[in-house]
C-alpha positions in Angstrom: -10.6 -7.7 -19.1 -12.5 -5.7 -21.1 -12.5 -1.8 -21.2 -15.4 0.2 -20.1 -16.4 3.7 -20.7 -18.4 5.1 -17.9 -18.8 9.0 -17.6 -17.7 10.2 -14.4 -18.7 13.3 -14.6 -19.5 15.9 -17.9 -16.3 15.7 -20.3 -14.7 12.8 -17.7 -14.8 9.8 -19.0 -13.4 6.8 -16.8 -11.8 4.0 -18.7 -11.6 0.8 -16.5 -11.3 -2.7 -16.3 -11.5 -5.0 -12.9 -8.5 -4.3 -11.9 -7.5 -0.4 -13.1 -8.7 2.7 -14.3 -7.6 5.7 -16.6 -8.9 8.4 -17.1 -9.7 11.3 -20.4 -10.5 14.7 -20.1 -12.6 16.7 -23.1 -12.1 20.2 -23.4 -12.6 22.7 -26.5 -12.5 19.8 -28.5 -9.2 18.6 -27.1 -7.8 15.8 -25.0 -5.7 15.1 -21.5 -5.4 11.5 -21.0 -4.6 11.0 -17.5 -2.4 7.6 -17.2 -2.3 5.4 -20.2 -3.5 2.0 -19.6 -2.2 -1.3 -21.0 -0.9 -1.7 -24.4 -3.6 -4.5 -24.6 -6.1 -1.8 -23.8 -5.5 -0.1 -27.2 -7.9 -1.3 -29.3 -11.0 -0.9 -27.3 -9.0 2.7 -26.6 -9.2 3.8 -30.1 -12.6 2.4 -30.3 -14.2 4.5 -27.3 -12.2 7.5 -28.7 -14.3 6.8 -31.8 -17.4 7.2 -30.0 -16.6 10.2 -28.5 -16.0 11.6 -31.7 -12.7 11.5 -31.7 -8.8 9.6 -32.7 -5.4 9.8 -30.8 -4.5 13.1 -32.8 -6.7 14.9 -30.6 -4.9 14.0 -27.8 -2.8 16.7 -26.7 -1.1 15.4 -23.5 -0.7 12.5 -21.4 0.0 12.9 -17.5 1.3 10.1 -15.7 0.5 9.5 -11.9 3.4 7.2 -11.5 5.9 5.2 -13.3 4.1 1.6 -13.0 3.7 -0.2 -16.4 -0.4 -0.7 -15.7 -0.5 3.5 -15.6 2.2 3.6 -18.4 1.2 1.3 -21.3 0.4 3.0 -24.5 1.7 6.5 -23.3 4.4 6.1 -25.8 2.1 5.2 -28.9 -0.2 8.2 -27.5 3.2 10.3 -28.0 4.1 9.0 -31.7 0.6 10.2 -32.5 1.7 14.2 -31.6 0.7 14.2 -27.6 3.2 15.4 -25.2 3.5 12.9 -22.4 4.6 14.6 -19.0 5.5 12.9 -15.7 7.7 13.6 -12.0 10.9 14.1 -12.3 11.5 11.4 -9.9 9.6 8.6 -12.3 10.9 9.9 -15.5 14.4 7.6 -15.3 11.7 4.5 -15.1 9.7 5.8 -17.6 12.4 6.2 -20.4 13.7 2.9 -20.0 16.9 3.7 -17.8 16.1 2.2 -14.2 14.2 -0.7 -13.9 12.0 -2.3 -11.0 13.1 -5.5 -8.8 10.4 -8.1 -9.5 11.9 -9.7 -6.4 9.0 -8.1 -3.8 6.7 -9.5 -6.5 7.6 -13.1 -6.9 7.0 -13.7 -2.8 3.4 -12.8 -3.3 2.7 -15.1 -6.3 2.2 -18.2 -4.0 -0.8 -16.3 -3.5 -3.8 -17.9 -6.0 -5.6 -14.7 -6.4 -2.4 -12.8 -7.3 -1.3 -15.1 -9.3 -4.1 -14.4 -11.2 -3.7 -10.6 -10.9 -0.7 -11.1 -12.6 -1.7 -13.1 -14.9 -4.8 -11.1 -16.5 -1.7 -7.7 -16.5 0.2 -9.8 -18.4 -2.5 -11.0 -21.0 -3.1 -7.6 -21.4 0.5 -7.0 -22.5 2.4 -5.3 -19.6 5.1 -6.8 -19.8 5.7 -5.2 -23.7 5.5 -1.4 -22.1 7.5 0.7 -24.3 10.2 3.1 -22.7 8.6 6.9 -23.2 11.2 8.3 -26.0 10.7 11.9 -24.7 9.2 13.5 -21.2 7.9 17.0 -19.7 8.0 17.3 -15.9 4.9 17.6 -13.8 6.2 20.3 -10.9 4.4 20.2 -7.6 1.5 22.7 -7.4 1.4 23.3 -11.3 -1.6 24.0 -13.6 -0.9 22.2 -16.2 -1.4 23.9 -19.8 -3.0 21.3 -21.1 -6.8 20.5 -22.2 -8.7 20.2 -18.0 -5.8 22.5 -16.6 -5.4 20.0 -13.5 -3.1 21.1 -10.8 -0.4 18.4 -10.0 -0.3 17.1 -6.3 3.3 15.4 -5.2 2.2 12.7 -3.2 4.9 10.8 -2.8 5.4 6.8 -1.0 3.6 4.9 -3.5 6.9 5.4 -6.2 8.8 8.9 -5.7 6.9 10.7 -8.0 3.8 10.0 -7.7 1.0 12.8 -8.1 -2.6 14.1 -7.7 -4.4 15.7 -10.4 -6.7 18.2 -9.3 -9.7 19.8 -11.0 -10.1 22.7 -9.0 -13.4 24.1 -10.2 -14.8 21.2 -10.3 -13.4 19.5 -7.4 -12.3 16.3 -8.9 -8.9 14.7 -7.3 -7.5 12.0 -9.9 -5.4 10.3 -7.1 -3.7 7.3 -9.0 -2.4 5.3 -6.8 -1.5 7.7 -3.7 -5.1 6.6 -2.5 -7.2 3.8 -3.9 -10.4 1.9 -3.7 -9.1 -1.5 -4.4 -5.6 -3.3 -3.3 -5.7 -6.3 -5.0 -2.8 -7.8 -3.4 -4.8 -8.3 0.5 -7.0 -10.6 -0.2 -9.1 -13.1 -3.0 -11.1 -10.1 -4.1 -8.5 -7.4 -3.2 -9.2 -4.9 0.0 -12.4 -2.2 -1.0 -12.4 1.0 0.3 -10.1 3.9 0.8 -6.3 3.1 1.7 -2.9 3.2 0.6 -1.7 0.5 -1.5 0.5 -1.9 0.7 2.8 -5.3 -0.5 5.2 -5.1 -3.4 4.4 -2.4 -5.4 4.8 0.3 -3.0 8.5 2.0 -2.2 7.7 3.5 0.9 4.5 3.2 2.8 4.6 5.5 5.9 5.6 8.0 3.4 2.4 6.9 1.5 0.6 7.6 4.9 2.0 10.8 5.2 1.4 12.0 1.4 -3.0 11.5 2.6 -2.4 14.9 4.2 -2.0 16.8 0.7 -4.6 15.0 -0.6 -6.7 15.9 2.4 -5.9 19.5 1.9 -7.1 19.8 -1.5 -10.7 19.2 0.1 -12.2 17.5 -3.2 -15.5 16.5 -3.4 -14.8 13.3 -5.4 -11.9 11.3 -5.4 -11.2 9.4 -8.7 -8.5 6.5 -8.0 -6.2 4.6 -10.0 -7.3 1.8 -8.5 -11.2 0.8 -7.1 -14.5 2.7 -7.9 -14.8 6.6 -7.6 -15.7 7.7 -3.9 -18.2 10.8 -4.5 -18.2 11.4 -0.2 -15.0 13.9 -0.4 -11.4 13.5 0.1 -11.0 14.0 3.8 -13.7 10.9 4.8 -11.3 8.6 2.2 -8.6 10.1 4.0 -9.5 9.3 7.5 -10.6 5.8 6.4 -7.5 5.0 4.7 -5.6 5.7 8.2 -6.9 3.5 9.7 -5.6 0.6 11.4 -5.7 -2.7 9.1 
């Protein structure tokens, strides 16, 4: 899986593979990286940051969406380079090492080919070897963050506890991890497209999910930027109203 570097919009540069996407901010010559990627991603990381212009020191801050490894993966090397790496309260205890996932919803989907395979290309890629984040700052509901992109956190909760929205207010961009996606690799050989809530193993709670669409909806952004899936550029409400539906 290799790492691509696609501007998603001026000083927005998506990072992606098939499967996920992170995301880095630019701003007066600083850097917000919005989740962290797999630590297999790193060296095609440090090689796009090259490009740019720049190397992890100018990373200020991390901001995780949620505590999974695939958003979590080289947040900790990013914070031994100087960033500050800031999540929900409600993730942090699965962050720093001190609560751990069941792999149990996990292993009844693996008879699945396709997912199989899913799993497969995350571990090649090194999840499994996520480092516990030594040290965390919380994300509050309804923050600006001071942080290079000043994005406004979002609780939207059901995926894990605390998961969170990023919002871009001025330039209405919503960075929705994995609250809303385009792609849910577990329905399906070539995952479910289109704008929903991620459903199977991975997800705690997904009525809550479901109800969490209505603070996305609120924020009435133009362009939704997923963890998950290609960007939707026809606003958050239509992603919104897809994703309830039935199916």
């Amino acid at each position: 899986m290799t790492l691509r570097v696609t501007q998603a919009a001026p000083g927005v540069h998506r990072l992606s593979n098939v499967y996920t996407n992170w995301y880095l901010l630019e701003a007066g010559g600083r850097l917000t990286v919005l989740d962290a990627g797999l630590p297999g991603d790193w060296r095609e990381f440090l090689s796009a940051l090259s490009r740019l212009g720049h190397a992890p020191a100018d990373v200020d801050a991390v901001l995780i969406t949620h505590h999974h490894r695939d958003h979590a993966g080289n947040a900790e090397r990013l914070r031994s380079s100087g960033a500050r790496v800031f999540s929900h309260r409600a993730d942090a205890p699965y962050l720093r090492g001190e609560e751990h996932l069941s792999d149990r919803g996990v292993v009844r989907y693996l008879w699945r080919p396709w997912y199989a395979f899913y799993m497969l290309s995350y571990v090649t890629k090194g999840i499994t070897r996520t480092p516990p984040v030594a040290q965390l700052d919380e994300l509050e509901d309804g923050e600006v963050v001071d942080v290079p992109g000043s994005p406004r956190v979002i609780h939207a909760p059901g995926h894990t506890a605390g998961s969170c929205a990023l919002f871009l207010e001025e330039r209405s961009l919503l960075f929705t991890g994995d609250a809303l996606v385009t792609l849910d690799v577990a329905r399906g050989p070539r995952g479910r497209q289109g704008p929903q809530i991620v459903r199977g193993p991975h997800t705690a709670d997904a009525d809550l999910a479901v109800e969490s669409l209505d603070v996305l909806a609120a924020t009435n952004a133009e362009t939704v930027l997923p963890g998950h899936g290609e960007p939707w550029p026809h606003g958050i409400k239509s992603a919104v109203n897809i994703a309830r539906e039935p199916g």
